[in-house]
LUMNUVEX-818586 format. One record per atom (N, C-alpha, C): residue number from 1; atom name; x, y negated, z. Coordinates in steps of 0.001 Angstrom, whole numbers, plus 500000, padded with zeros to 6 digits. Layout:
R   n atom     xx     yy     zz
R NUM   CA      X      Y      Z
...
//
This chain:
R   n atom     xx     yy     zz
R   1    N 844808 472313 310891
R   1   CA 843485 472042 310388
R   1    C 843435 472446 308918
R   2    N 842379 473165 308567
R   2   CA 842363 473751 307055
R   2    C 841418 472752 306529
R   3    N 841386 472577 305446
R   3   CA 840332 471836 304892
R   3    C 840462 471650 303355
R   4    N 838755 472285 303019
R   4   CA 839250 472400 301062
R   4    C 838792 471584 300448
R   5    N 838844 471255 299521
R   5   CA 838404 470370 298711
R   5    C 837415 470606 298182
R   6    N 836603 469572 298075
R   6   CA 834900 469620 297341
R   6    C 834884 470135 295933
R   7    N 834116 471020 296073
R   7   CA 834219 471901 294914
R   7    C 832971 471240 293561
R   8    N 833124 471721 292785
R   8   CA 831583 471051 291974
R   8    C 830070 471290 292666
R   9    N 830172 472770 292871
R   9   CA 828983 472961 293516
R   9    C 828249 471886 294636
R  10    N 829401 471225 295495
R  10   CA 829189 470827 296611
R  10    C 828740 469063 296121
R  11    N 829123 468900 295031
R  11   CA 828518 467451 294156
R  11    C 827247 467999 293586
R  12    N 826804 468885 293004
R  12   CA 825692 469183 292614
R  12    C 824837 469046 294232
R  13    N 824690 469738 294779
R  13   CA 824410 469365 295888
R  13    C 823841 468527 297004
R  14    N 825122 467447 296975
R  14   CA 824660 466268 297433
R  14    C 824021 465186 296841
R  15    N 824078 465661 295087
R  15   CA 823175 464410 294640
R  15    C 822170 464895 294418
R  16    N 821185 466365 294176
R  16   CA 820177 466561 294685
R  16    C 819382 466237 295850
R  17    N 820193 466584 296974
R  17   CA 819773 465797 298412
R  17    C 819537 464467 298268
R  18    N 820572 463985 297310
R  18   CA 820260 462341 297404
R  18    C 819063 461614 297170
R  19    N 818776 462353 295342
R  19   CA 817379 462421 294751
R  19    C 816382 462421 295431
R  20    N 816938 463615 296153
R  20   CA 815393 464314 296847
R  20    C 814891 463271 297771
R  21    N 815616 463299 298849
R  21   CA 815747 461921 299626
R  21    C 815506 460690 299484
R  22    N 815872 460172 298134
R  22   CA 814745 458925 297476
R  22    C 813733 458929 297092
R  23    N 813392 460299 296312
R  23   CA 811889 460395 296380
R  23    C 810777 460635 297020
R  24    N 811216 461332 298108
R  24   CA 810247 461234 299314
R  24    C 810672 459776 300070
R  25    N 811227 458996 300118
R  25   CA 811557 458223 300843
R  25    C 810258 456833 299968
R  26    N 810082 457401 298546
R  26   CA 809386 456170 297892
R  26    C 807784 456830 297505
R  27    N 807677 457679 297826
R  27   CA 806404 459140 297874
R  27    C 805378 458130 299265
R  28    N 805976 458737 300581
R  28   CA 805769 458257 302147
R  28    C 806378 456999 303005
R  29    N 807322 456143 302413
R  29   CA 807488 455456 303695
R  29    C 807108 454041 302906
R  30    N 806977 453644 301609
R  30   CA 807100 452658 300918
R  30    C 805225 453083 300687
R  31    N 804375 452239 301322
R  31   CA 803320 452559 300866
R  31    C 802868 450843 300481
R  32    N 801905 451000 299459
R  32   CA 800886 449619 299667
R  32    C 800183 449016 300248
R  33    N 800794 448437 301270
R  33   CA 799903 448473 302253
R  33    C 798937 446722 302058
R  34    N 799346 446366 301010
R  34   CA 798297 444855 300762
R  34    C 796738 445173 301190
R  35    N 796442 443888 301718
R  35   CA 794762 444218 302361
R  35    C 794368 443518 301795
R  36    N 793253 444047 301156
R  36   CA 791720 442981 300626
R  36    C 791079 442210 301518
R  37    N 790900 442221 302806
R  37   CA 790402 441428 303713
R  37    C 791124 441730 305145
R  38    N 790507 440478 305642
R  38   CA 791082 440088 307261
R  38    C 789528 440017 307783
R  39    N 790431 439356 309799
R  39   CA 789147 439921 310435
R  39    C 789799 438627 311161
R  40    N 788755 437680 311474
R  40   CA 788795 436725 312596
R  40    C 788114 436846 313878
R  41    N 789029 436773 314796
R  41   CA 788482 437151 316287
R  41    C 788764 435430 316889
R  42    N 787854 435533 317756
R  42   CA 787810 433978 318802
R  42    C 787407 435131 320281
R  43    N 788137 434991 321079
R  43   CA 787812 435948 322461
R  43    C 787590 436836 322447
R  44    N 788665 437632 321185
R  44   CA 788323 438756 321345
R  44    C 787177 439311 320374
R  45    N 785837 438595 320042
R  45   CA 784636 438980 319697
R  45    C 785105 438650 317845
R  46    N 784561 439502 317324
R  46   CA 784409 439180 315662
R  46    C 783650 437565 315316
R  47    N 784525 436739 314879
R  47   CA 783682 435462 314065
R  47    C 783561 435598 312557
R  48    N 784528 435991 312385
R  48   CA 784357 435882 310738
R  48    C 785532 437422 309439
R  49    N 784603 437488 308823
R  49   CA 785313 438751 307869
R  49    C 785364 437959 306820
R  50    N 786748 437741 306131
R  50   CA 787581 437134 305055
R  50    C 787708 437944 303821
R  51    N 787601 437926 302831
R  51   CA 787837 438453 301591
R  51    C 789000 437883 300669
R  52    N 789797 437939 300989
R  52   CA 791476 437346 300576
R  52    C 791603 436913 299789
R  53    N 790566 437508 298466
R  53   CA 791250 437207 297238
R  53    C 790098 435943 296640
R  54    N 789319 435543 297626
R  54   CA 788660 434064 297603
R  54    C 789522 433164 298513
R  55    N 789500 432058 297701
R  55   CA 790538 430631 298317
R  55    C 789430 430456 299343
R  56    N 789744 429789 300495
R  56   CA 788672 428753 301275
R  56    C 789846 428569 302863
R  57    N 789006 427856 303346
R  57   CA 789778 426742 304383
R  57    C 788537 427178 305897
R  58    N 789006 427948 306456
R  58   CA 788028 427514 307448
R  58    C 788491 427006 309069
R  59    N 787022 426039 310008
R  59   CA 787756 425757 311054
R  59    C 786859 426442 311774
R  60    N 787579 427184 312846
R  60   CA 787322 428258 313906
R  60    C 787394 427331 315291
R  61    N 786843 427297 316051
R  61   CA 786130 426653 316691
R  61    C 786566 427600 318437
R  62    N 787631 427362 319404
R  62   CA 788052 428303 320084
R  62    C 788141 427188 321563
R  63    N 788574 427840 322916
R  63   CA 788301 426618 323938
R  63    C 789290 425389 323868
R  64    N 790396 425775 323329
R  64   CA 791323 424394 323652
R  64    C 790219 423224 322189
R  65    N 789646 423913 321389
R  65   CA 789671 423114 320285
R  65    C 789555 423993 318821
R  66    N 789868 423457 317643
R  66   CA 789423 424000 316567
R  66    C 791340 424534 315668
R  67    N 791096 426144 315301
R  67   CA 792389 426435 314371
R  67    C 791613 426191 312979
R  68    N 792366 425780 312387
R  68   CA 792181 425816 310596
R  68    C 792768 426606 310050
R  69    N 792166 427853 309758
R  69   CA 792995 429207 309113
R  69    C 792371 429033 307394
R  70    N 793306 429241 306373
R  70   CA 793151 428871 305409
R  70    C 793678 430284 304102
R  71    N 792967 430939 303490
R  71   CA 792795 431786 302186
R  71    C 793146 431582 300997
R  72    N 794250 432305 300629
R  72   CA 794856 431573 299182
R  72    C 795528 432570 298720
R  73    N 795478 433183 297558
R  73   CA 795998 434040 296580
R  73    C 796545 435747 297651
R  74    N 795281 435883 298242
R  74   CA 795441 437333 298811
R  74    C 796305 437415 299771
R  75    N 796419 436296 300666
R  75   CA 796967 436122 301667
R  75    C 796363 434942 302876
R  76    N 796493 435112 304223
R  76   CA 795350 434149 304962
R  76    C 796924 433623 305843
R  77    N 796811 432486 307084
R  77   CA 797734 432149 307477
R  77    C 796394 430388 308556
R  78    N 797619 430695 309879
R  78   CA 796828 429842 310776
R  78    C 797751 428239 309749
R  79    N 797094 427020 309698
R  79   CA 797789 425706 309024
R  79    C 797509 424903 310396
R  80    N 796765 424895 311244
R  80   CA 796836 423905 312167
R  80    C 795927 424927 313374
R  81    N 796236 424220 314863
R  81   CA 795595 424808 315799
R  81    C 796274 423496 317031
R  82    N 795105 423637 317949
R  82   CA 795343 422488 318925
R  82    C 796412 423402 320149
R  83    N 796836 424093 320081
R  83   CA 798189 424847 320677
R  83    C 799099 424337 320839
R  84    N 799775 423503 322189
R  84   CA 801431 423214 321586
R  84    C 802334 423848 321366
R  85    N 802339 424897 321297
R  85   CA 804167 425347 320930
R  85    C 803867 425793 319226
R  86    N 802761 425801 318634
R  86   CA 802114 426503 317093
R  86    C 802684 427183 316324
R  87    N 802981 428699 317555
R  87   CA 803687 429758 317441
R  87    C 802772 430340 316484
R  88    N 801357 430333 315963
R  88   CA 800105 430922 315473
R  88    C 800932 430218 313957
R  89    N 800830 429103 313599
R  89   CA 801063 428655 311910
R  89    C 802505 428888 311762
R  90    N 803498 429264 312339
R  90   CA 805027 429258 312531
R  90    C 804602 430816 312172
R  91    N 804009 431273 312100
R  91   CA 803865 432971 311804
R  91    C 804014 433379 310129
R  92    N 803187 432027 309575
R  92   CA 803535 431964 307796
R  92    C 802337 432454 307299
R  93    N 802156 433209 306350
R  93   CA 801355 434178 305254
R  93    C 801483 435642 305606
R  94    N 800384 435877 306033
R  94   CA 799758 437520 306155
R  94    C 799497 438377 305182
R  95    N 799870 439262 304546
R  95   CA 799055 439695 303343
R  95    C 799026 441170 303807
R  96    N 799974 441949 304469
R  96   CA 799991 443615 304265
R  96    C 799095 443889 305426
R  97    N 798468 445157 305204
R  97   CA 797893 445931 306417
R  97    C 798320 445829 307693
R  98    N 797711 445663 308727
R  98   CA 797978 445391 309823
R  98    C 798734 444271 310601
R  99    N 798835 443178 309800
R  99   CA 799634 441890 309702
R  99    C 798956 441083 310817
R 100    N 799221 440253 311910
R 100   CA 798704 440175 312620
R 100    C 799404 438300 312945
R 101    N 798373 436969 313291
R 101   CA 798664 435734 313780
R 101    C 797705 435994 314565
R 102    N 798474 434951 316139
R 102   CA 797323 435037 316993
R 102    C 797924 433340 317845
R 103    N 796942 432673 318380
R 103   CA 797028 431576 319111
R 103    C 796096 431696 320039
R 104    N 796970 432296 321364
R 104   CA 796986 432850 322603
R 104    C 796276 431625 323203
R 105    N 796868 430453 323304
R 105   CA 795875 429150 324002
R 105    C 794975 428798 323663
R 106    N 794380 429539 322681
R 106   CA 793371 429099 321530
R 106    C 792164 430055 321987
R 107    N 792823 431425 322253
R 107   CA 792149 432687 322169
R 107    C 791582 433425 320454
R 108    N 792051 432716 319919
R 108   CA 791999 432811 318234
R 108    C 793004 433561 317417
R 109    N 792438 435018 316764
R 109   CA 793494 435599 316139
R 109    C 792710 435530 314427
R 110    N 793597 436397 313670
R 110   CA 793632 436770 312564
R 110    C 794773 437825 312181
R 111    N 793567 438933 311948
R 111   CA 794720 439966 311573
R 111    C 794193 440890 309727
R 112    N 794797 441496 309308
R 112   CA 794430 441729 307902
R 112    C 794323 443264 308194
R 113    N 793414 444117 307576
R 113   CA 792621 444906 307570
R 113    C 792648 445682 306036
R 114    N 793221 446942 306123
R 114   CA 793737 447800 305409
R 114    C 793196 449284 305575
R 115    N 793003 449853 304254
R 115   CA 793173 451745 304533
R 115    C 794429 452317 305006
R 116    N 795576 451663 304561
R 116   CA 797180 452208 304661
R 116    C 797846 450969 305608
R 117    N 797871 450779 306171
R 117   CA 798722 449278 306854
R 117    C 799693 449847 307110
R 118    N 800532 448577 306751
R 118   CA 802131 448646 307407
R 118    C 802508 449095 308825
R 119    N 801602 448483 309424
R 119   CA 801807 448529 310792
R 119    C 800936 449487 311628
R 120    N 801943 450626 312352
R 120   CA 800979 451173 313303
R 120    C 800755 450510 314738
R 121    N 801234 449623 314994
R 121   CA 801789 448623 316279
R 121    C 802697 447673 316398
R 122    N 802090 446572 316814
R 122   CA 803471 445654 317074
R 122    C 803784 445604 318507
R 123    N 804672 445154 318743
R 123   CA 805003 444531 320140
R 123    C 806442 443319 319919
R 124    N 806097 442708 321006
R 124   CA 806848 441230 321366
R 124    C 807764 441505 322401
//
């Protein structure tokens, strides 16, 4: 087996690639994807359009009963829902594009609404 040793050229080289490679990497894949507003669905149908960067508390009104989804410093998040397992508030704080809580027994989502979102799809 022959094998030569890395020459300078071949360090010039790879830390160009490297460069290069971080800067497109912080150019396209690292985008902003923070959303100014969310979108509340109850069955599916639009109830309410959120503006994030106003505080407020609201109760959404769905068949098991009422979720309390609540607005605070550019981020929305379910705090209570008549659901038992409350896989919907166990979800936390939403803030980036395409961020998505939903309480399936509820039929009650909230998802955040972006030009650039993080997300092109989720799945479970």
């Amino acid at each position: 087996m022959n094998t030569k040793p890395h020459t300078r050229g071949d360090a010039v080289v790879m830390t160009v690639a490297l460069v290069l490679l971080a800067t497109l990497y912080g150019l396209f894949w690292q985008s902003d994807g923070h959303g100014a507003e969310a979108v509340v669905l109850v069955e599916g149908k639009r109830w309410a359009r959120l503006n994030l960067f106003q505080d407020q508390e609201l109760r959404v009104p769905g068949p098991r009963g009422e979720s309390v989804i609540r607005v605070q410093d550019g981020q929305v998040r379910f705090v209570a829902s008549p659901c038992p397992t409350q896989q919907c508030v166990h979800q936390g704080w939403l803030s980036q594009g395409g961020e998505v809580a939903v309480c399936l027994p509820n039929r009650v989502s909230v998802q955040i609404l972006a030009s650039d979102p993080r997300f092109d799809t989720i799945n479970f």
